[in-house]
NUMARSE-703261 format. One line per 10 residues: number of its first residue (from 1); their letters; for each residue x negated, y, z negated of N, C-alpha, C. Coordinates in Angstrom, 3 decimals, padded with zeros to 6 digits, m for minus. Layout:
residues N
NUM = a = X Y Z X Y Z X Y Z  ...
This chain:
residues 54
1 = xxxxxxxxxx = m000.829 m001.180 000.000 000.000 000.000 000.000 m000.878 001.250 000.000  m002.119 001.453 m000.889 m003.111 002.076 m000.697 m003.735 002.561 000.706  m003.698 001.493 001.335 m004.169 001.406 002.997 m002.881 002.552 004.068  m001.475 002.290 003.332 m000.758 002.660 004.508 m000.926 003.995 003.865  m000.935 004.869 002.391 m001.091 006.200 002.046 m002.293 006.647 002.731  m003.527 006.002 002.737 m004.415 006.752 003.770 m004.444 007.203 004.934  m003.497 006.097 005.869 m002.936 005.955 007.052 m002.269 007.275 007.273  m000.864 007.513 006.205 m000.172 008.578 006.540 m000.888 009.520 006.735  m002.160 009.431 005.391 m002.940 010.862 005.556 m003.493 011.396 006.372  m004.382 010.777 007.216 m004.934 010.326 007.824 m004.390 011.185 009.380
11 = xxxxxxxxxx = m003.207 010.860 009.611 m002.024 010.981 010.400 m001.311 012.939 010.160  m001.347 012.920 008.923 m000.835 014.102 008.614 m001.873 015.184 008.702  m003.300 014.865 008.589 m004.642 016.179 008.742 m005.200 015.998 010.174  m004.249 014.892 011.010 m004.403 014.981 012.211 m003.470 015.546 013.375  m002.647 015.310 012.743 m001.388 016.369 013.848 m001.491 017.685 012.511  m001.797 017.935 011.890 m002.390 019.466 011.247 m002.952 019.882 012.062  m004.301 019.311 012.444 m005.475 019.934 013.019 m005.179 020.038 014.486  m004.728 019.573 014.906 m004.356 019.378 016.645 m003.223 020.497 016.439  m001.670 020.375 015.712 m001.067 021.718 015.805 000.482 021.509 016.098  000.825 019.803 016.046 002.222 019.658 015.514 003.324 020.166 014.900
21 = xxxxxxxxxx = 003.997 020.676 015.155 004.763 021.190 013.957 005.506 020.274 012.814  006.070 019.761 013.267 007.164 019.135 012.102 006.134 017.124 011.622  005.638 017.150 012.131 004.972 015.989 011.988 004.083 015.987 010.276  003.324 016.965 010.676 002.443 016.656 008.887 003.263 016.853 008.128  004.262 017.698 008.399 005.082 017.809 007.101 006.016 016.649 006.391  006.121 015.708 007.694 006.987 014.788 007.108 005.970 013.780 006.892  004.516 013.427 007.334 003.523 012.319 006.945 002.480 012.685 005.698  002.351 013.666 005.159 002.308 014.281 004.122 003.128 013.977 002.982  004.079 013.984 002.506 005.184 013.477 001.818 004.523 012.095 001.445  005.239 011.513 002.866 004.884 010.318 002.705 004.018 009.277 002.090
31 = xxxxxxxxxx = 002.644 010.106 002.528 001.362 009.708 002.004 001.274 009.744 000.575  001.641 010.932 000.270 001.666 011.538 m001.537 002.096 010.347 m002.186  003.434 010.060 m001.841 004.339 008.978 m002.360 003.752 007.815 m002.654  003.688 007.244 m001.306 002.779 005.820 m001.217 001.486 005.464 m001.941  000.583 006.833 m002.100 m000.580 007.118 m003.105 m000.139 007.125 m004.539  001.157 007.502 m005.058 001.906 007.664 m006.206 002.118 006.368 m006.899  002.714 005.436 m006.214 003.408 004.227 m005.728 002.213 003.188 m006.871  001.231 003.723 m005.419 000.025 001.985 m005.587 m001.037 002.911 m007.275  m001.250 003.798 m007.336 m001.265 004.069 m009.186 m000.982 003.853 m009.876  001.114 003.535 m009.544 001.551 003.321 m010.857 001.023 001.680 m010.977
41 = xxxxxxxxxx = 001.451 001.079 m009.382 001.252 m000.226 m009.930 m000.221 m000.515 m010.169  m001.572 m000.104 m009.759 m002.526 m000.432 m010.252 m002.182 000.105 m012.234  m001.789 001.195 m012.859 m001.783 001.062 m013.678 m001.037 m000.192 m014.514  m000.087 m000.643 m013.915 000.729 m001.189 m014.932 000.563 m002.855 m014.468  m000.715 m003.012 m013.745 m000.972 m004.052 m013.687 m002.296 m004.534 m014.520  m002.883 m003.323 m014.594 m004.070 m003.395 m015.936 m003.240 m002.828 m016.972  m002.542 m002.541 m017.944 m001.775 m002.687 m018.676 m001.522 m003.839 m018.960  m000.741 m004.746 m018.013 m000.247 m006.350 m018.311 m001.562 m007.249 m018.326  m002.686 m006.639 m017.950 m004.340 m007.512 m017.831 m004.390 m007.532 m019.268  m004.309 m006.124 m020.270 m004.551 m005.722 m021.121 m004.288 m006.818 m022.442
51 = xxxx = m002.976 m006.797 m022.033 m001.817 m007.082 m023.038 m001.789 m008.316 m022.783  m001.953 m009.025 m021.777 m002.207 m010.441 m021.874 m003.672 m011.468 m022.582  m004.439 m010.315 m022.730 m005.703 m010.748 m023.078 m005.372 m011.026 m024.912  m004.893 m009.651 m025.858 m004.261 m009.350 m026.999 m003.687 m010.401 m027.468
């Protein structure tokens, strides 16, 4: 999931830079999200590493 937030990004500082209009704005979002996403679950999967060790 990590992979596809880079992707968006990736995607979104590229139709930025070239001069898209409505495109980064909606792969931007996206990216944020998906980057949001794979944090929580890396956190709350070392959490359960944690707590299973305890």
């Amino acid at each position: 999931m990590l992979t596809w937030a880079f992707v968006f990004l990736a995607l979104a500082l590229a139709a930025a830079a070239i001069g898209f209009g409505a495109a980064p704005m909606i792969l931007a979002p996206a990216a944020k999200l998906l980057f949001y996403i794979a944090v929580l679950l890396c956190v709350m999967t070392l959490i359960g590493h944690v707590m299973r060790r305890i």
